[in-house]
C-alpha positions in Angstrom: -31.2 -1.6 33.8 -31.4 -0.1 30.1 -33.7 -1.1 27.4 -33.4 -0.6 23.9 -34.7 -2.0 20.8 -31.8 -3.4 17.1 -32.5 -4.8 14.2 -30.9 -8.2 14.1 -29.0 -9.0 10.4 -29.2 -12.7 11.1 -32.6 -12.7 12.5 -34.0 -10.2 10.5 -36.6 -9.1 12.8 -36.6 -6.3 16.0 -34.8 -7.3 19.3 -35.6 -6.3 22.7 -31.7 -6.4 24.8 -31.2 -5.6 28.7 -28.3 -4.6 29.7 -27.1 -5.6 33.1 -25.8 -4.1 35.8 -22.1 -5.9 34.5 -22.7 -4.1 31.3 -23.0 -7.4 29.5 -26.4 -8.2 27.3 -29.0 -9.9 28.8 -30.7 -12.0 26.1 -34.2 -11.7 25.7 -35.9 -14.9 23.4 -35.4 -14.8 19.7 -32.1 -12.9 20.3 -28.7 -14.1 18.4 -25.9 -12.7 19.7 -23.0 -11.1 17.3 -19.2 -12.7 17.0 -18.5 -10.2 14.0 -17.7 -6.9 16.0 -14.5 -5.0 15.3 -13.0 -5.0 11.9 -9.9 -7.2 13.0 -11.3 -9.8 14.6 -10.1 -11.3 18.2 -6.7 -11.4 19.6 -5.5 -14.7 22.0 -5.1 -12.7 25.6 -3.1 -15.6 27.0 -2.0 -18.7 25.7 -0.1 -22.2 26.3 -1.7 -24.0 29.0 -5.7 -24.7 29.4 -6.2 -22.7 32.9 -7.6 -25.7 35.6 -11.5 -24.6 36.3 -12.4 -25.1 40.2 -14.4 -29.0 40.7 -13.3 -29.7 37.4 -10.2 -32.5 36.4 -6.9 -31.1 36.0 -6.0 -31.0 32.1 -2.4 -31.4 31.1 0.0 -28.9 32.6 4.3 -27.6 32.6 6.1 -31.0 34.2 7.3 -28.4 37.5 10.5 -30.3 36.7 11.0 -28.4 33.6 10.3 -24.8 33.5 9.3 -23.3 30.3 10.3 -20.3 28.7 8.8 -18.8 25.8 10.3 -16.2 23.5 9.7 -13.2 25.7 10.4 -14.9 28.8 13.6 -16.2 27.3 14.7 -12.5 26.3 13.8 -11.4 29.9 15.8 -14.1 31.6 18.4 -13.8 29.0 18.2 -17.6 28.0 16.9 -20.0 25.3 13.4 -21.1 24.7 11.9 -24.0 24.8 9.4 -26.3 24.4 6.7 -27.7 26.8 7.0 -30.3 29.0 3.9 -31.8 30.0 3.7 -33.0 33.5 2.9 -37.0 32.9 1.9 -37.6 36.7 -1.7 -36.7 35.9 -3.7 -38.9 37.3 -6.8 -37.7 35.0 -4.3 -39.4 31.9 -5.0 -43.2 31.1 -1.7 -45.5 30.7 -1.2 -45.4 27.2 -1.6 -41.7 27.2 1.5 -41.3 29.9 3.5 -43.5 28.1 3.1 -41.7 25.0 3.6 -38.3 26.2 7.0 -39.7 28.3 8.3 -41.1 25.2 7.9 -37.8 23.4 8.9 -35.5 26.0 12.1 -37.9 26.6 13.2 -37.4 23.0 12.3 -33.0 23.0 14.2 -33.3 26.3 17.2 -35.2 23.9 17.1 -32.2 21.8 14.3 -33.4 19.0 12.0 -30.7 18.0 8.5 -31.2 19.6 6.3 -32.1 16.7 2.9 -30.0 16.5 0.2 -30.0 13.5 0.8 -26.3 13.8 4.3 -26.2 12.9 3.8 -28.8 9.8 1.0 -26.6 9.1 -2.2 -28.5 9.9 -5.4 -27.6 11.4 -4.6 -28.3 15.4 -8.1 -29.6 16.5 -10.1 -28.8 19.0 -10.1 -27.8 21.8 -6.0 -26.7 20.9 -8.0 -24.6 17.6 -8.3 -22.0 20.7 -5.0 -21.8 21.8 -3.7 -20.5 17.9 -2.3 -16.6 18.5 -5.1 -15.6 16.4 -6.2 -12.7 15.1 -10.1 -14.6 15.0 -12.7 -13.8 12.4 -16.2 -15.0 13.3 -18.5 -15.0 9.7 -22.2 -15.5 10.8 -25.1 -16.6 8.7 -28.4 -18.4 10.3 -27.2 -21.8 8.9 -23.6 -21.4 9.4 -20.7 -20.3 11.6 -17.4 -20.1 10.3 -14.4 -19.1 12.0 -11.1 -18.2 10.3 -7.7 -17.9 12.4 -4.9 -15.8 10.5 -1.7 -17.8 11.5 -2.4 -20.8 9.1 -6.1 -19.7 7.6 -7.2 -22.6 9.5 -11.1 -22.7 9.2 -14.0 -24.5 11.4 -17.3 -24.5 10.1 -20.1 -25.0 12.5 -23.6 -26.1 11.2 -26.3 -24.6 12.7 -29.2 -26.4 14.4 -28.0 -29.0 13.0 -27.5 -32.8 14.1 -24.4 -35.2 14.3 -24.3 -37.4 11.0 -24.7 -40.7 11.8 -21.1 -41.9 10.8 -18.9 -38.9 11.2 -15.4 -39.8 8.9 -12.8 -38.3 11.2 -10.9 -35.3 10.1 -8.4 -32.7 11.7 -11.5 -30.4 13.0 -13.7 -32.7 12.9 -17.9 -32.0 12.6 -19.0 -28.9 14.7 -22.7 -28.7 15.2 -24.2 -25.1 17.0 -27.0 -23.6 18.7 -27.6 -20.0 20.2 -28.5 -20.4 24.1 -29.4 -16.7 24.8 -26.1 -14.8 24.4 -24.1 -17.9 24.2 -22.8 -20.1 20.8 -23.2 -23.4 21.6 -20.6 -25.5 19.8 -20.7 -29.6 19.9 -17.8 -31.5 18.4 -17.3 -35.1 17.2 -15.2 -36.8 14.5 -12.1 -35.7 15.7 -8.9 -38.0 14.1 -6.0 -39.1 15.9 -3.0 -37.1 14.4 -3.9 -33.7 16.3 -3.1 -33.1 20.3 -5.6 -31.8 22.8 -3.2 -28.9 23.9 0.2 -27.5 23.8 1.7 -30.2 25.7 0.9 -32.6 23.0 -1.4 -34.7 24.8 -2.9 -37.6 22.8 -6.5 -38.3 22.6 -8.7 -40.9 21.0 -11.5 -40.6 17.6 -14.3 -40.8 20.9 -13.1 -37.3 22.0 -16.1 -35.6 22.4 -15.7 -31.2 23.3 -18.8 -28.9 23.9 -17.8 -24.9 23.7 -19.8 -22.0 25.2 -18.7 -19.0 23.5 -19.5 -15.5 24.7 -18.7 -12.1 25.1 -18.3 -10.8 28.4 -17.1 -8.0 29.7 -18.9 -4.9 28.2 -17.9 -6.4 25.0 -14.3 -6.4 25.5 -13.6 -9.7 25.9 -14.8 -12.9 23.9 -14.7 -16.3 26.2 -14.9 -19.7 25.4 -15.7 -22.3 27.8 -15.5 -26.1 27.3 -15.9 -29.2 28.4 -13.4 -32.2 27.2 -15.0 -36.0 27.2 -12.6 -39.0 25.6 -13.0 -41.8 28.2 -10.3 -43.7 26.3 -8.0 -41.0 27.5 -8.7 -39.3 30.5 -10.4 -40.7 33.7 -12.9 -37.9 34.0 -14.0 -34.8 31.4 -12.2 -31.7 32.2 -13.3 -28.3 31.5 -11.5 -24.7 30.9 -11.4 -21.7 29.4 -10.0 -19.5 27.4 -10.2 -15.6 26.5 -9.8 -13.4 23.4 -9.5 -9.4 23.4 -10.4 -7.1 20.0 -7.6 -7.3 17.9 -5.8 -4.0 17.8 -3.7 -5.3 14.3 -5.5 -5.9 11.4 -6.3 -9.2 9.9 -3.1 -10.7 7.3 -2.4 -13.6 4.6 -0.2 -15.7 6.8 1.2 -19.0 4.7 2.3 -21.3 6.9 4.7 -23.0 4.6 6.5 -20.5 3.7 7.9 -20.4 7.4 7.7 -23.5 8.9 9.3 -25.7 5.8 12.8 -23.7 6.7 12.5 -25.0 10.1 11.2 -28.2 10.0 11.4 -29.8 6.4 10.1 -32.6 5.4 10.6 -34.7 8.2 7.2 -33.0 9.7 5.1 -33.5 6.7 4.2 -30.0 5.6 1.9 -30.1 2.5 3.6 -28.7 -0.6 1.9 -28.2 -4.0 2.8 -29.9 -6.7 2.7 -27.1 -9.3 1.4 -24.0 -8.8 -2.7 -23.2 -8.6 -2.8 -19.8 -10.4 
């Protein structure tokens, strides 16, 4: 075990760290850990599905029925892509959930395009904010943590040791309250509305979803990991936790407009925001 002493930034005061024998810090009290490494930010090292976490519910996965293929699977296989199919025999979904799911998945099977915020470029919510391509940035100051993804410049801000306003008005990311737990951010979040989807199999959810995040960096600080827990007991039977995991992005961090994409492919009939005149 290896000690040595930093100056924290955000603390502003001397640190004591261990270092374990898995190479990951050990936090000592007083310590905040740091999201900001790298100049790029964090890179998505898998994405689609929520990965099912041992004891835990199932969340939302491929209908076996229906096999996916994204872009690179479709080149491999030398076929066409296409979009998830969410597997509506969950018995973790509530009624109105399945039927909403079975109507949509009915018409993509049809040939509609599935409809995501992402594509009509809105924020996606949480907990789907994690399954964006990224690259991540991760701004930290002792009163606030703000976290920027490059596809869409969609933006969370997370108040720090803060609490829950009493009446929290919905909203696409709804209200993110944090706290440092050793090595780990801490991220509670309420408020959530109704026109964003859980995942990338469009699941539904409720304005009582409730989802608690652990981020951390694991790995020798290779790997950033979020863990979370997902409560909306007007949609599933039980919370249901997962993961995902982010690597340091090797590409550097671009102006990505959504818009300028997505309104070729989709139009109007998904709602993309245009201005009405320009702002510069």
């Amino acid at each position: 075990m290896i000690r040595f002493s930093a100056r924290s930034l955000l603390a502003g005061s001397a640190l004591i760290l261990v270092l374990g024998a898995d190479g990951n810090v050990a936090a000592q009290p007083g310590y905040v850990p740091s999201f900001q490494t790298g100049p790029n930010g964090w890179q998505h090292r898998f994405g689609g599905a929520f990965p099912y976490v041992q004891g835990s519910a199932v969340p939302t996965m491929q209908d076996p029925k229906h096999i996916h293929f994204n872009n690179e699977m479709a080149r491999i296989n030398n076929t066409q892509s296409n979009y998830r199919i969410g597997d509506v025999s969950n018995p973790n979904l509530k009624s109105w959930a399945k039927d909403v799911m079975k109507k949509d998945n009915d018409e993509v099977l049809a040939g509609k395009i599935a409809y995501t915020p992402g594509q009509s470029c809105h924020p996606q919510g949480v907990p789907a904010y994690t399954l964006a391509q990224g690259p991540l940035i991760i701004l930290q100051t002792p009163k606030k943590v703000t976290m920027i993804e490059e596809s869409s410049q969609m933006v969370r801000h997370v108040y720090m040791n803060e609490q829950h306003p009493a009446n929290v008005k919905a909203s696409w990311l709804g209200h993110s309250v944090g706290r440092y737990e050793g090595d780990t951010l801490v991220v509670d979040t309420v408020g959530l509305n109704r026109k964003t989807f859980v995942d990338a199999f469009r699941t539904p959810h409720s304005e009582r979803l409730h989802v608690v995040e652990r981020w951390r960096i694991i790995e020798g600080g290779l790997t950033l990991e979020v863990r979370f827990r997902v409560e909306d007991s007007d949609t599933f039977e039980r919370p249901w936790e997962s993961y995902v995991q982010y690597r340091r992005a090797q590409e550097p961090f671009e102006e990505i407009i959504c818009q300028e994409g997505n309104f070729q492919l989709f139009g109007d009939d998904y709602g993309i925001p245009q201005a009405e005149k320009p702002d510069f």
